[in-house]
C-alpha positions as CSV (number, residue, x, y, z in Angstrom):
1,X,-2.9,13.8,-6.5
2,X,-5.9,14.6,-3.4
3,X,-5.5,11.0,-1.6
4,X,-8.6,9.9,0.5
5,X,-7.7,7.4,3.1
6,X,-9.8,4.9,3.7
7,X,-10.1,3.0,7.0
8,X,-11.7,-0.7,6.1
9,X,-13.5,-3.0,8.4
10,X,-10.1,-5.6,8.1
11,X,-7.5,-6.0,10.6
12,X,-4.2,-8.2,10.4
13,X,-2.0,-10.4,12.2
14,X,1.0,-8.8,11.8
15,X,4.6,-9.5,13.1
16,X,6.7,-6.5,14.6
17,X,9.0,-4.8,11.6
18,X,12.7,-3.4,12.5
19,X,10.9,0.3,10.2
20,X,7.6,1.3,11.7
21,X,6.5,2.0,8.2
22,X,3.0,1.0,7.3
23,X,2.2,1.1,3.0
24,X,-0.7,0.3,1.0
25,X,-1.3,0.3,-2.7
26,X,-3.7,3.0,-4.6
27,X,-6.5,2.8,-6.4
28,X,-8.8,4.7,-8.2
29,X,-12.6,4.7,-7.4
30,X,-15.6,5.0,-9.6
31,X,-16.4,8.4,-8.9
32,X,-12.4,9.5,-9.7
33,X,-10.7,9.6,-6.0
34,X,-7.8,8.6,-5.0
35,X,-8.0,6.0,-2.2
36,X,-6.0,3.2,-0.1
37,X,-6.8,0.2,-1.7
38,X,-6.6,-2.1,1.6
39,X,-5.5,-0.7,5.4
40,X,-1.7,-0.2,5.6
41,X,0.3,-2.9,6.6
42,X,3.6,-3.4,8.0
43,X,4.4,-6.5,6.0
44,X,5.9,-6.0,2.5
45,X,4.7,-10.0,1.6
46,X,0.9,-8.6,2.1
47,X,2.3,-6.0,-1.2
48,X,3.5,-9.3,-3.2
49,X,0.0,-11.0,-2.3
50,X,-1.7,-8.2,-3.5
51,X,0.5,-7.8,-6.6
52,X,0.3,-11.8,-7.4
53,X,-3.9,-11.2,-6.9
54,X,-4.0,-8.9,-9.4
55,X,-1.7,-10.2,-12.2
56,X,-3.3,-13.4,-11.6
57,X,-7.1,-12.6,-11.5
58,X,-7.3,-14.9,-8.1
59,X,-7.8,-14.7,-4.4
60,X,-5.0,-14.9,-2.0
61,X,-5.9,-14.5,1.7
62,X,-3.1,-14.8,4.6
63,X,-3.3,-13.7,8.2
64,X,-6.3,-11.7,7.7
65,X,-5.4,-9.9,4.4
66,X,-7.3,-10.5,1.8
67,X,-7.2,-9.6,-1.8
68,X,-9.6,-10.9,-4.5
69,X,-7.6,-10.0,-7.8
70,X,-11.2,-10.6,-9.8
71,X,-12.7,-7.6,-8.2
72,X,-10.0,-5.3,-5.7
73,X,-7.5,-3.5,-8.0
74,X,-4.9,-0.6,-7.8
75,X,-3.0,1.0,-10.0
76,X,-0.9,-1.1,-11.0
77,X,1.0,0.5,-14.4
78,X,2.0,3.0,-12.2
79,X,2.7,1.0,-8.6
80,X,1.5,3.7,-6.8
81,X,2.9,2.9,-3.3
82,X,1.9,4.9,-0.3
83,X,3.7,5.0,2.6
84,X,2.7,6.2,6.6
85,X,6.0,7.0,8.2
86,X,5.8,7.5,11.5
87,X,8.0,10.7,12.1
88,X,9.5,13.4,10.6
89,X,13.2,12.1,11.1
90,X,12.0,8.8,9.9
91,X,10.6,10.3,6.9
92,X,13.7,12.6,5.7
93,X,15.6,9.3,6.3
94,X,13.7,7.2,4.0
95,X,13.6,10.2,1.4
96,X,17.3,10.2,1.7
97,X,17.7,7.1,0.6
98,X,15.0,6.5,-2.4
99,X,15.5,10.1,-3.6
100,X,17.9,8.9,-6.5
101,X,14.8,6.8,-8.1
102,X,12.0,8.4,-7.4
103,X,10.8,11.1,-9.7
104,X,8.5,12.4,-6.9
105,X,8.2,12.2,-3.5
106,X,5.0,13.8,-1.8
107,X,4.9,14.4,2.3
């Protein structure tokens, strides 16, 4: 999978995390690339905002992130999750420990 990143015009108001791990969700565009669906974020609720959005077909907006279920989307039947580790160490870390259920993990 090519993945485009996308840097949007949105910022959040986000508290500091004990991981510096940033993740966004993917979606698909029109003209078939990959993309971010919204800026990476720090804050895992932001991912269950996003994900409640979309199953519900509504709008749900919290310290700055907004996601309109009736017209952003992502994958969702495959929950592509994408991830911006900081380091190398961090990453081989984090690998370490989701190795056993993930079927692929791409650097």
């Amino acid at each position: 999978m090519k993945l485009t990143i996308v840097k949007y015009k949105t910022t959040y108001s986000e508290i500091g995390q004990d991981l510096d791990v940033r993740m966004s969700f993917v979606k698909l565009t029109e003209d078939k690339q990959y993309v971010n669906a919204f800026n990476f974020v720090k804050c895992r609720d932001f991912l269950g905002d996003a994900m409640d959005a979309l199953l519900n077909k509504k709008k749900n907006s919290i310290y700055g992130f907004v996601f309109d279920g009736k017209k952003d989307t992502f994958i969702a039947d495959k929950m592509t999750l994408i991830l911006q580790i900081p380091s190398k160490i961090k990453f081989e870390d984090i690998k370490a420990n989701v190795e056993h259920f993930l079927h692929l993990i791409v650097s």
